[in-house]
N, C-alpha and C positions, 0 to 999 in steps of 0.2 A: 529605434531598436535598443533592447536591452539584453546585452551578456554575462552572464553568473560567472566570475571570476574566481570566485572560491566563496564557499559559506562551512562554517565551522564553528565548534562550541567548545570554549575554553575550559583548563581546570576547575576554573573557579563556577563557572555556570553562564558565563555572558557568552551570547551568538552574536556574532558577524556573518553579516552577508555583505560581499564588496561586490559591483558591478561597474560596469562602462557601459556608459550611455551615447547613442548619436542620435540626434537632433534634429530635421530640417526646418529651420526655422519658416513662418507663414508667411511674411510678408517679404523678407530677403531670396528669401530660399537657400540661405546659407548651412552650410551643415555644422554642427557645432558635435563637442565631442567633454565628454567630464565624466567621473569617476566618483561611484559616492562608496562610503562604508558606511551600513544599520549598522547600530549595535541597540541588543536588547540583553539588561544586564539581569542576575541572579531575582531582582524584587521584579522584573516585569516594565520595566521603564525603557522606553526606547527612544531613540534620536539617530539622523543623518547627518555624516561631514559630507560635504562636497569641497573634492576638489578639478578645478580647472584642466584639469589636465596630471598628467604622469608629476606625482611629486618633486620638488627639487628647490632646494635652496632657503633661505629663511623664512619667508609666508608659510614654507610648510610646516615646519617645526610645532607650531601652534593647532596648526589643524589635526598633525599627527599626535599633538598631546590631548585634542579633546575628544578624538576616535579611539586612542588606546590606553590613556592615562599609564597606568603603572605595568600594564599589560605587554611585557615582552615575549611571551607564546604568540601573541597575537598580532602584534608590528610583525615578527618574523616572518609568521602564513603571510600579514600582506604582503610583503616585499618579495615571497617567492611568488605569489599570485601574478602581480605585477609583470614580474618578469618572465616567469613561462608565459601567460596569455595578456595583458595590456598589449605591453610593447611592443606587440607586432603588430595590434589593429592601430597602435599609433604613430606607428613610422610611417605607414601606409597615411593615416589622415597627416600628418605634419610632416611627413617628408625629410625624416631622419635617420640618419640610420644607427642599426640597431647596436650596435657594439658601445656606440660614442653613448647610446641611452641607461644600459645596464652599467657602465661605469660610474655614470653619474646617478641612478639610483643606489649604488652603493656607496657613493662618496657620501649621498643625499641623508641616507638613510640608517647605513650601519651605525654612526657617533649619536642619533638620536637613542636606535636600540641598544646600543650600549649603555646608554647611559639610563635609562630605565632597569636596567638589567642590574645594576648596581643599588636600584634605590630602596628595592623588595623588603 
């Protein structure tokens, strides 16, 4: 299953579409769960981050520089993405709840967009 989490088109011209993806795997039959963001920039060029799961902690920082580079209109949308609709299909798969998640995407998330925010 695939759910549009948000898709939007920057000032600058670059679209994002973020989605959560679940999984059942073939041979486990395991259900697996991850998150990508397209981006397709101003010249037409496109690529997928995928991340593992609800962002957090150092691994992501990298991932969230090659999804949004200098683009802080666009970390912002994801992070509210995230948090109105990820986090609730992912408490439910991983069994957390949800208060302890939104803080930690903001702990996660706000010092990366900050700091893009700064580099314009």
């Amino acid at each position: 299953m695939i759910k549009n989490l948000n898709s939007f088109k920057t000032n600058v011209g670059t679209e994002y579409s973020i989605d959560l993806h679940t999984l059942t795997m073939g041979i486990s039959d395991e259900e697996v769960m991850f998150i990508t963001v397209t981006k397709i920039d101003a010249d037409g060029k496109d690529y997928t981050v995928v991340f593992n799961g609800l962002p957090y902690g150092s691994g992501s920082t990298k991932l969230l520089k090659k999804a949004f580079d200098k683009d802080a209109e666009a970390a912002n949308l994801f992070l509210e993405a995230l948090k109105k609709n990820a986090v609730e299909e992912a408490c439910k798969y991983w069994c957390f709840q949800k208060d302890e998640w939104v803080m930690n995407l903001d702990a996660g998330l706000k010092p990366f967009i900050k700091g893009i925010s700064r580099r314009k």
